[in-house]
C-alpha atoms as one frame of an Amber mdcrd trajectory, in Angstrom:
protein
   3.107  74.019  75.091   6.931  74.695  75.825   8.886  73.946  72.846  10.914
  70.724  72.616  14.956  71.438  71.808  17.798  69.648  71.135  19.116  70.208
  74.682  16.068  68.009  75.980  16.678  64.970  73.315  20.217  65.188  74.506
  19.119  64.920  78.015  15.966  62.014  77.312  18.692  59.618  75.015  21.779
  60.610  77.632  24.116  61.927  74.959  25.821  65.183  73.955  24.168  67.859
  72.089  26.999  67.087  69.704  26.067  63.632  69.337  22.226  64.714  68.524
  23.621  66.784  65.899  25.654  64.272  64.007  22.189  61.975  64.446  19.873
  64.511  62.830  22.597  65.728  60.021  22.540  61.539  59.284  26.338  61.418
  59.906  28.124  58.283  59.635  30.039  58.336  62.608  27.905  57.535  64.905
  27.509  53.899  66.888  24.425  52.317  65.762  23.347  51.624  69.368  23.620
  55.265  69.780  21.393  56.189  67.174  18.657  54.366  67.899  18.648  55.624
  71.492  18.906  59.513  69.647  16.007  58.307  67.511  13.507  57.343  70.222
  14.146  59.965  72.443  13.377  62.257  68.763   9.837  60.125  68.734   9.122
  60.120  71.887   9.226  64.063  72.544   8.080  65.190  69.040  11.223  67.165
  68.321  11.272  68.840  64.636  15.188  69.741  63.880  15.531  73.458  63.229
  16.006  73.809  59.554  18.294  76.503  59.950  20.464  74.789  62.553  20.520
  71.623  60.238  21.702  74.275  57.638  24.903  75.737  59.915  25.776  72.490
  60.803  26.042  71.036  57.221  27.383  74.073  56.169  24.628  75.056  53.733
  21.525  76.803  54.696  19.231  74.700  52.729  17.687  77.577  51.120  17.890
  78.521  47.311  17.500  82.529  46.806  15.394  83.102  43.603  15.709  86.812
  42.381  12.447  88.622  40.168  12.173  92.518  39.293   8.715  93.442  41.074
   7.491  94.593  37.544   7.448  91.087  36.469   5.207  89.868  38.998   2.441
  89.183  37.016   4.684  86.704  34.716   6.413  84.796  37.742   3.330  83.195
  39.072   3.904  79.619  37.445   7.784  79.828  37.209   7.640  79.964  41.410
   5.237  77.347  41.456   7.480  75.268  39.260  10.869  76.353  41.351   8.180
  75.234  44.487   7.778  72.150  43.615  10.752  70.629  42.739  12.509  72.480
  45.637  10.320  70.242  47.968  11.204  67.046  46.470  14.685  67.866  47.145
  14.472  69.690  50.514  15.175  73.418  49.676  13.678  76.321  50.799  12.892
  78.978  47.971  13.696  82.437  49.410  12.694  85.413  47.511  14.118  88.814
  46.540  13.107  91.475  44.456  14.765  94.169  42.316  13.336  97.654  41.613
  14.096  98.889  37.840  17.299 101.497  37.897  17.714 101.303  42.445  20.296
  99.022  42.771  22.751  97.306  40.253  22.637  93.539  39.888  26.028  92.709
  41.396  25.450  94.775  44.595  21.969  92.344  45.298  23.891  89.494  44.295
  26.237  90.401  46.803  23.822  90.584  49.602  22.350  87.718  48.800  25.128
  85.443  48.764  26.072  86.770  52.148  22.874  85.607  53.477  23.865  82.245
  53.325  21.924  80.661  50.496  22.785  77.533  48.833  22.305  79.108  45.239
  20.521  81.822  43.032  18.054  81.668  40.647  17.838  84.795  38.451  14.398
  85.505  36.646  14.963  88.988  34.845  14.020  89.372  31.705  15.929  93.164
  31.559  19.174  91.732  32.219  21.783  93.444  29.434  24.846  91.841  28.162
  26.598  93.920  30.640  24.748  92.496  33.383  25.462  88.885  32.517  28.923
  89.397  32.457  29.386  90.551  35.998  27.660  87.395  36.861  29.863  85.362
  35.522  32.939  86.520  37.680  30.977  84.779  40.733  31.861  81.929  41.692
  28.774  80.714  43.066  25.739  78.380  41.741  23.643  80.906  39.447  20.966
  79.881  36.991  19.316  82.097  35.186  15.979  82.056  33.586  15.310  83.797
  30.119  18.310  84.532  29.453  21.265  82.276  27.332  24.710  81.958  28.797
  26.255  79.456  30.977  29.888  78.900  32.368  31.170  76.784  34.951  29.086
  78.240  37.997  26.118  79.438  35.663  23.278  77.625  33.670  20.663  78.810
  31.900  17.106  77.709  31.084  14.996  80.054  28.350  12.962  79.964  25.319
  14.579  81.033  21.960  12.107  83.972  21.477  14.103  85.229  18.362  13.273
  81.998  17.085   9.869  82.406  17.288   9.597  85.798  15.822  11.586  84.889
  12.734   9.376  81.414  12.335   5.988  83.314  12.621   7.366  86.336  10.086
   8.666  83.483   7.414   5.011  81.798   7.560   3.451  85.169   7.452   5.219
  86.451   4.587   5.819  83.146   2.758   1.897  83.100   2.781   1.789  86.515
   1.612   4.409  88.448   0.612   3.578  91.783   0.532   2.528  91.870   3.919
   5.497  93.568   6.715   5.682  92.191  10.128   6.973  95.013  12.846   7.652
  94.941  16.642   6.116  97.157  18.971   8.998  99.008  21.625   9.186  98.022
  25.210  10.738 100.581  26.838  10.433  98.083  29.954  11.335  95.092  28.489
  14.345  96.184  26.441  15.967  92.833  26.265  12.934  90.809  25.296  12.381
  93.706  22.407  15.950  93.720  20.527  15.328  89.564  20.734  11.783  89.817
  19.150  13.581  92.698  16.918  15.931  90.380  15.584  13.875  87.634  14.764
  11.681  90.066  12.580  15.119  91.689  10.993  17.081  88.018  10.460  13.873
  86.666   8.400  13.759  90.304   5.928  17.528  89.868   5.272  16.830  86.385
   4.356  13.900  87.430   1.951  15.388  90.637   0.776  13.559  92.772   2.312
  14.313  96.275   3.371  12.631  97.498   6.477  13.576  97.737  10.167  10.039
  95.838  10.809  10.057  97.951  13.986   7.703 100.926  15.593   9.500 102.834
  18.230   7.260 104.977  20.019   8.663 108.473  20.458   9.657 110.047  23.619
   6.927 112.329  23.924   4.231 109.703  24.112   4.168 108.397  27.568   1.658
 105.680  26.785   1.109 102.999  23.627  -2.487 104.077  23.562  -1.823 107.458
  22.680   0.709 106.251  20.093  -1.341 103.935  18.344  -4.888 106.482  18.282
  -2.382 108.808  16.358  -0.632 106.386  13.826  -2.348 103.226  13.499  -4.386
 104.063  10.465  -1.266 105.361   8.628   0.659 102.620   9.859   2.585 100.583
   7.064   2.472  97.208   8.346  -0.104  93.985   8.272   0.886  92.298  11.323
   1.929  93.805  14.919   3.982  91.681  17.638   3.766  93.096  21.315   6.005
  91.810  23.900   2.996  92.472  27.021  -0.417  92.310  26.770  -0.998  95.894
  27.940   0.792  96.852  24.519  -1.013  94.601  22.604  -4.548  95.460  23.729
  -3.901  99.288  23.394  -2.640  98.893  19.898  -5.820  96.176  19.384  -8.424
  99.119  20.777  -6.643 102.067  18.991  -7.166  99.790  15.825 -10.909  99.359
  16.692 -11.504 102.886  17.703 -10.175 104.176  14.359 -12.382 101.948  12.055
  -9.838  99.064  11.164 -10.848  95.586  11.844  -8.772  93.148  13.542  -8.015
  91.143  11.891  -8.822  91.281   8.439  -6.913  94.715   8.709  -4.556  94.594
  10.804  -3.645  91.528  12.984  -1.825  91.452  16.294  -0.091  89.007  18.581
   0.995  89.229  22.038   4.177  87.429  22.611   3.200  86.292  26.373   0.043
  84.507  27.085  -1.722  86.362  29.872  -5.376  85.353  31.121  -6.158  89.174
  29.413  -5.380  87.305  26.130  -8.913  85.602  26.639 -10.877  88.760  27.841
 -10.698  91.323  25.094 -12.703  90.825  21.935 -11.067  89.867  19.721  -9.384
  87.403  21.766  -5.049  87.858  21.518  -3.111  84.974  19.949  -0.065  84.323
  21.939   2.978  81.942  22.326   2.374  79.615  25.248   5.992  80.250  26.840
   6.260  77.147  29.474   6.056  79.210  32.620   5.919  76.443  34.947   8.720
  74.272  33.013  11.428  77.324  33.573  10.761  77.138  37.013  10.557  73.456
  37.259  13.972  73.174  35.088  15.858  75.411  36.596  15.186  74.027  40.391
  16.793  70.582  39.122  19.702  72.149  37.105  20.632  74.361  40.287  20.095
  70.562  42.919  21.915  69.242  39.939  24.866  71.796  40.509  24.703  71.727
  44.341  25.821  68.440  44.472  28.199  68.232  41.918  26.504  66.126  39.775
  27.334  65.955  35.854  25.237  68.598  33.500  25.717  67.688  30.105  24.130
  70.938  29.144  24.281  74.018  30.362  22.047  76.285  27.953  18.854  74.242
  28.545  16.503  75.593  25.810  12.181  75.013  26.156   9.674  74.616  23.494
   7.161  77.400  22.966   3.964  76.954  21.066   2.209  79.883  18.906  -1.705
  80.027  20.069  -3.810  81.732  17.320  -6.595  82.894  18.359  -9.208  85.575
  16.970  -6.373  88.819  16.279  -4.618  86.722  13.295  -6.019  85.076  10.690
């Protein structure tokens, strides 16, 4: 079936293709009598307006660009679904880019993608480094950024307070028992995400007057948490373990096993993000339930929000997370 264009509308209605244009982009300054004619000869040969041509005409491509690293992957799931749906209640299309760790800087994707047109970015990246951020800021372009707090006049943000939750969970834990000693596991991926969970652990011993770094680096030489954790865990001097990923947590949770401690009248463990592995290993992970789906969902409307100029009376749009115990804490 040959494919109806805006050339044959223009010749079934008897106008210019300019005319057609203005119809479909639902200009104003066209005669109503003219319209209508536009209209049914749209109806009566089934033509679909090219979303891209809508885009040029308008000026705007109708697209939103939303930037992930491909590690993260198996977090993004419900933040695109999120982005998804509100971007179809408000006509965008979600375009997506990835970043590989250490290839290409920020700026210089950025860069690219802004010259692709796009309406706006969305930035989930959970590495980015105060250094980062501030290159952002010099754009002047719509940016929101998931994860991460900061905000000027082209940028928003939408996150969770994760050094809020760390310091919360290590004031109940101690406060319930106070010679236990909370510590962080390293994320050599996740560096960002660490130093937060680091200072929520660090904040609530200076409060209490404690002196530790509540903190396990793992040393260069070990190229995997497993191996870490079989040589250290029995030795090591704290109650209660926090692990960014769940690949971190479960290696620490099977080292613990493996060497005769019991989780978690021994040791206990929590994985900071809620994956569906949280449910499969025995014991079963507690987590925080970080709203996933929310980010995405929040950030869409904040970025329509700043597309068409509309007021934001905040900028640094913080979610709710809630702590899931399950059978690795008491």
């Amino acid at each position: 079936m040959k494919r109806v264009t805006i050339y044959d509308v223009a010749k079934e209605a008897g106008v210019s293709l300019a005319t057609v244009s203005r119809v479909i982009n639902g200009l104003e300054i066209v005669r109503e009598e003219t319209r209508q004619k536009v209209e049914v000869a749209i109806d009566k040969l089934g033509y679909k307006p090219n979303a891209i041509a809508q885009g040029l005409a308008l000026q705007k491509s109708t697209s939103i660009a939303l930037l992930v690293p491909e590690a993260s992957f198996g977090y993004t799931g419900q933040i695109i679904n999120g982005l998804i749906d509100v971007a179809k209640i408000y006509k965008y299309n979600i375009v997506l880019h990835t970043m590989s760790e250490g290839i290409l800087e920020i700026k210089d994707i950025v860069d690219e993608i802004i010259k692709s047109r796009v309406d706006g970015v969305i930035i989930y990246n959970d590495k980015l480094m105060e250094k980062e951020l501030a290159v952002l800021s010099k754009y002047h372009f719509p940016i929101v950024i998931i994860g991460n707090r900061m905000s000027d006049d082209n940028i928003a943000s939408v996150f969770v307070d994760i050094e809020k939750a760390v310091y919360d969970l290590t004031m109940e834990k101690i406060k319930e028992n106070p010679n236990y000693k909370v510590a962080v596991i390293q994320d050599r991926i996740n560096d960002f995400t660490t130093q937060e969970m680091k200072a929520g652990v660090q904040k609530a011993y200076k409060e209490l007057g404690i002196e530790d770094e509540g903190y396990i680096e793992i040393p260069s030489e070990y190229r995997r948490s497993y191996d870490y954790f079989t040589d250290t865990i029995k030795e090591t001097p704290y109650n209660f373990l926090i692990a960014n990923r769940d690949s971190q947590a479960i290696a620490a949770l099977n080292a613990a096993k493996e060497q005769g401690l019991s989780v978690p009248d021994d040791l206990e463990i929590l994985c900071l993000i809620d994956s569906k592995y949280n449910n499969m290993v025995r014991p079963r992970l507690s987590s925080f339930a970080i709203p996933s789906y929310d980010l995405g969902a929040v950030s869409m409307r904040v970025l329509t929000k700043m597309l068409a100029n509309e007021t934001i009376d905040d900028r640094e749009i913080e979610l709710s997370y809630l702590f899931t115990p399950r059978a690795s804490t008491k």
